[in-house]
C-alpha positions as CSV (number, residue, x, y, z in Angstrom):
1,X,119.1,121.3,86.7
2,X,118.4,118.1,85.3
3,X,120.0,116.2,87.8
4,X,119.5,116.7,91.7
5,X,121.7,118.8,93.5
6,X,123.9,116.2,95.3
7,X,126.2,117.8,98.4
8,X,129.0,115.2,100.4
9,X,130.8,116.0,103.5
10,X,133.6,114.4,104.5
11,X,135.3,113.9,108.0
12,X,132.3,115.4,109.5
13,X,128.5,116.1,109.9
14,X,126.6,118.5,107.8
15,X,124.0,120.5,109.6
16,X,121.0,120.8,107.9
17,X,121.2,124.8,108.3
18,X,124.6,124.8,106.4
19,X,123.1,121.7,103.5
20,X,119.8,124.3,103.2
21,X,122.5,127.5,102.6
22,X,124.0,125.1,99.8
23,X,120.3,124.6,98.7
24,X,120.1,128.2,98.2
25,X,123.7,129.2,96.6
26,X,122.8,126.2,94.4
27,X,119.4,127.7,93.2
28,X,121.1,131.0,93.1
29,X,123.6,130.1,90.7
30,X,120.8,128.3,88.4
31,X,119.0,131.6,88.3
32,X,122.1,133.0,87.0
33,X,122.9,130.0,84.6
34,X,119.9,128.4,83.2
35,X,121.6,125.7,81.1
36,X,123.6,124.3,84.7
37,X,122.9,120.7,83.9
38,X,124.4,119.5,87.3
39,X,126.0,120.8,90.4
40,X,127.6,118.2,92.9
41,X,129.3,120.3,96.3
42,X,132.0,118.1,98.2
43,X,133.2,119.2,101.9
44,X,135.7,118.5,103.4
45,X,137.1,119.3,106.9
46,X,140.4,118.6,108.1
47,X,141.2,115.4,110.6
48,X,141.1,117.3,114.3
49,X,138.2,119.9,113.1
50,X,136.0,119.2,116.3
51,X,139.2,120.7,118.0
52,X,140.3,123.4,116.0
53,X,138.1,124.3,113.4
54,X,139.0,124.7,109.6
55,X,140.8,124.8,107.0
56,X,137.2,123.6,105.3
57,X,138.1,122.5,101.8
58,X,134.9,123.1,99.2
59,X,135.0,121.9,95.9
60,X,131.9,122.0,93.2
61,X,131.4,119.8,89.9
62,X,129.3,121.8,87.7
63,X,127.7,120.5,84.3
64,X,127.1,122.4,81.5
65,X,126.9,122.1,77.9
66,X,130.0,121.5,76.9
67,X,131.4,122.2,79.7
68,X,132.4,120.6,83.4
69,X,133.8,122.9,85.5
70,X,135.3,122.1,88.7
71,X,135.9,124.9,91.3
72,X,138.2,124.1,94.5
73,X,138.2,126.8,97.4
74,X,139.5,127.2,101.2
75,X,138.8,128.8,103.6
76,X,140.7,128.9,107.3
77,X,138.1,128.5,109.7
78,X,134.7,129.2,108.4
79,X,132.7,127.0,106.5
80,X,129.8,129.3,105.5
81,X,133.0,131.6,104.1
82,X,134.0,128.8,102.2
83,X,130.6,127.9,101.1
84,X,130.0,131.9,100.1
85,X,133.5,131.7,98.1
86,X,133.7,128.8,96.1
87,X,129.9,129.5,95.1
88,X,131.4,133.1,94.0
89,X,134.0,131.3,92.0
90,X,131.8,129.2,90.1
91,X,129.7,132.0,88.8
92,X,132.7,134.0,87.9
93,X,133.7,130.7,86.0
94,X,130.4,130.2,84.2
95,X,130.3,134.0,82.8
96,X,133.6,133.2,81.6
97,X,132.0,129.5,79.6
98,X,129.0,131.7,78.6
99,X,131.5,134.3,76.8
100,X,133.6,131.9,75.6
101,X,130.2,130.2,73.8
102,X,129.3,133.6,72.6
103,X,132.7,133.9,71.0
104,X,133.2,137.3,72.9
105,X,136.8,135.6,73.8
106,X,140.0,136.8,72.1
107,X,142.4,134.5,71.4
108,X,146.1,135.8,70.8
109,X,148.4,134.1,68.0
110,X,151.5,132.4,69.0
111,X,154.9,134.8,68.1
């Protein structure tokens, strides 16, 4: 990437097990998508999470050329779920902006 992987957490603390598991989803994804210009993972947990756990709210900014794509995914109670998903998502999404690049995407005319 040409810009540092850059990971926020909001309304709690991020162990560094759980930032190192975004490390490596991160580095996965790059190895999948070699033109991933930037990837910037925001967390978010809700108000009373010391107390009852999730809903953990992920969402990833990805750069790519021509492209930013910005993936958004819950989860009810586990964060490394949520992590797992949303990092899931994005791929599906970048095989979708690679195919779209390539042209393999058809594109029905209006009736």
């Amino acid at each position: 990437m040409e810009r540092a992987l850059q990971i926020t957490s909001r309304d709690f603390q991020l162990t560094d097990a759980m930032r190192a598991t975004i490390e490596q989803h991160a580095e996965a994804l790059e190895g999948y998508y070699d033109r991933l210009t930037g990837c910037h993972v925001v967390i978010e947990a809700p108000v009373h999470h010391h107390r009852h756990g999730g809903p953990f709210s992920v969402r990833l900014d990805l750069r790519a050329p021509q492209a930013e794509l910005v993936i958004t995914k819950q989860h009810a109670d586990d964060l490394a779920i949520a992590i797992r998903e949303a990092f899931d998502a994005a791929r599906r999404r970048l095989e979708d902006h690679e195919r779209e690049l390539r042209g393999d995407v058809k594109h029905h005319s209006g009736q």
